[in-house]
N, C-alpha and C positions, 0 to 999 in steps of 0.2 A: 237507471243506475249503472254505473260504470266499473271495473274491477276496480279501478282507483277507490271509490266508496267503499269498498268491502275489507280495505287495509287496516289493521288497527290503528289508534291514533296516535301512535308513538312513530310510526313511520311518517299518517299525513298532516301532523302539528310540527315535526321537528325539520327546521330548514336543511338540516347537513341531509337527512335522510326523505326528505320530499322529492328531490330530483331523479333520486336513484328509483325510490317507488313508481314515481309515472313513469319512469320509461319501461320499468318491469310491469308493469299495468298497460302499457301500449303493447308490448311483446305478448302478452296473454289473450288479448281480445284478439288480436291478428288470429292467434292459433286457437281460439274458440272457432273463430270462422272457419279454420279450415277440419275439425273435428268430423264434419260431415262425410269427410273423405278416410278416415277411419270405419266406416259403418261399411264394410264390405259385403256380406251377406246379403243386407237388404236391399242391397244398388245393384245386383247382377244383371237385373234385367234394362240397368240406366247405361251400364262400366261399355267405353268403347270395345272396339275386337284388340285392340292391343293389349290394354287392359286385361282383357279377358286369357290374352295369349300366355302374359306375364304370370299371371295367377296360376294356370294351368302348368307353367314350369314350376313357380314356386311350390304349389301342393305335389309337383311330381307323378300327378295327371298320367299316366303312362300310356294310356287309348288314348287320348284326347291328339285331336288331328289338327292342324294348323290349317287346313284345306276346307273344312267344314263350313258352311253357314254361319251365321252368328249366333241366332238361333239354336242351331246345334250347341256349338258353342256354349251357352250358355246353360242348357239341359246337361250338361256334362259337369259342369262346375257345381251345378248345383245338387245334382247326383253322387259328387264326388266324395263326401261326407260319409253317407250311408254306406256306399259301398266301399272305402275305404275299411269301414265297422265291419261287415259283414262279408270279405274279402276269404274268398274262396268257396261257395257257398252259393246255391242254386239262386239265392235271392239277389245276390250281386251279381250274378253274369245278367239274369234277366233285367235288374235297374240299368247295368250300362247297357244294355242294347237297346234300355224302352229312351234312353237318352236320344237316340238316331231314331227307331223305328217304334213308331207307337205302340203297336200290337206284334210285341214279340214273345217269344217263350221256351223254358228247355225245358224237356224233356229227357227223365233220366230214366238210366237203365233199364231198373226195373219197373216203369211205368208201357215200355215199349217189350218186354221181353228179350233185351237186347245182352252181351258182356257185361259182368259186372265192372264198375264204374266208368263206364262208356256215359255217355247224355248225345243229344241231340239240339239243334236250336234251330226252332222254329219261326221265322219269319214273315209276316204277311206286309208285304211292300213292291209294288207297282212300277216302280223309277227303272228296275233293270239297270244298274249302275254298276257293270263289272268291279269297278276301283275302289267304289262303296262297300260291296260285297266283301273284296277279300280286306279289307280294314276293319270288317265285321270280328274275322278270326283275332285278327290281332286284337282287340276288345275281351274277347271271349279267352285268348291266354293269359292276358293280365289278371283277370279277373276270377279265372275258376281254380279251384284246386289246383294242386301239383298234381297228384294222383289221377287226377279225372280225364278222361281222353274225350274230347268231341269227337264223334263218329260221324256225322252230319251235320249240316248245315240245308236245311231245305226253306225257300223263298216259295212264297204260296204268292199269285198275283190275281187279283179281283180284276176285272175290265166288265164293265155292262156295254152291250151292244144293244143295236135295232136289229131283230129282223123281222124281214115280212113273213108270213105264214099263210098260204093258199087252200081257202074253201068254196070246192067249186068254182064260181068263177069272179069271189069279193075276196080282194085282201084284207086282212087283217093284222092290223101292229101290233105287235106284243114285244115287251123288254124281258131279256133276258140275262139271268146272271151267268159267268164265265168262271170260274174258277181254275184257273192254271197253275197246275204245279210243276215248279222245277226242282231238281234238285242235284245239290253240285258235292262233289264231295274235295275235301281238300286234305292235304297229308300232314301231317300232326310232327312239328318238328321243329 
């Protein structure tokens, strides 16, 4: 069935007015076809990185990085939503950093014993990506309170090694976990 079928019959019995209808019935099925392209949400994970760039100007994205992954990129867009809702707000700083880093987290003041409304955010990411790092902060100002001051930023780094271990005169392999903690602080301003 075609839109043309779906016109009443006073448009597709009457000659003066049957011309006009199919071509306004050819202009409708064109733009059904491209409807698909309206459905933004559930294509984030189809929408090219340009695409993706555009969107991020358009919602006004303010972390969002043009350097990132696409990947990224798109944890961002689609994070962008909730923390917009919930903007200023321990729950938004941590959604935008779990955008970039899986396992992240703040920690606020009074959970550390720390100034009141100071926080901290906690990181666990392996990359050592200086550039990554401090576009973290810029994240975390968009997204926290006005009043809230990050006092840290600490980067916990997992690495499993081999070492040997000597008994007597058999080695023995064992794996070992590494827990490395950095921590960087940056100036609030």
């Amino acid at each position: 069935m075609s839109v043309y079928d779906t016109f009443p019959p006073v448009l597709r019995n009457d000659s003066y007015f049957d011309g006009a209808a199919r071509a306004i019935a050819l202009k409708l099925e064109e733009n059904i076809s491209l409807s698909e392209y309206a459905l933004v949400y559930s294509r984030i994970d189809g929408l090219s990185e340009t695409v993706l760039d555009t969107l991020a100007y358009d919602f006004n994205i303010g972390w969002y990085d043009y350097s990132y992954s696409i990947e990224e990129k798109r944890n961002i867009i689609k994070e962008a939503y909730k923390i917009f809702r919930f903007i200023g707000t321990k729950y938004a700083v941590e959604t935008a950093l779990r955008s970039i880093y899986p396992v992240a987290f703040v920690r606020e003041w009074f959970e550390y014993g720390g100034k009141p409304y100071h926080f901290k955010a906690e990181i666990h990411d392996s990359t050592n990506d200086r550039e990554k790092c401090m576009k973290t902060i810029q994240k975390v100002r968009f997204t926290k309170n006005v009043r809230s001051i990050l006092e840290e930023t600490v980067y916990i780094a997992a690495a499993q090694i081999k070492a040997d271990a000597f008994g007597g005169a058999k080695t023995v392999g064992q794996n070992i976990n590494i827990h490395c903690k950095a921590v960087n602080y940056f100036e609030e301003g």
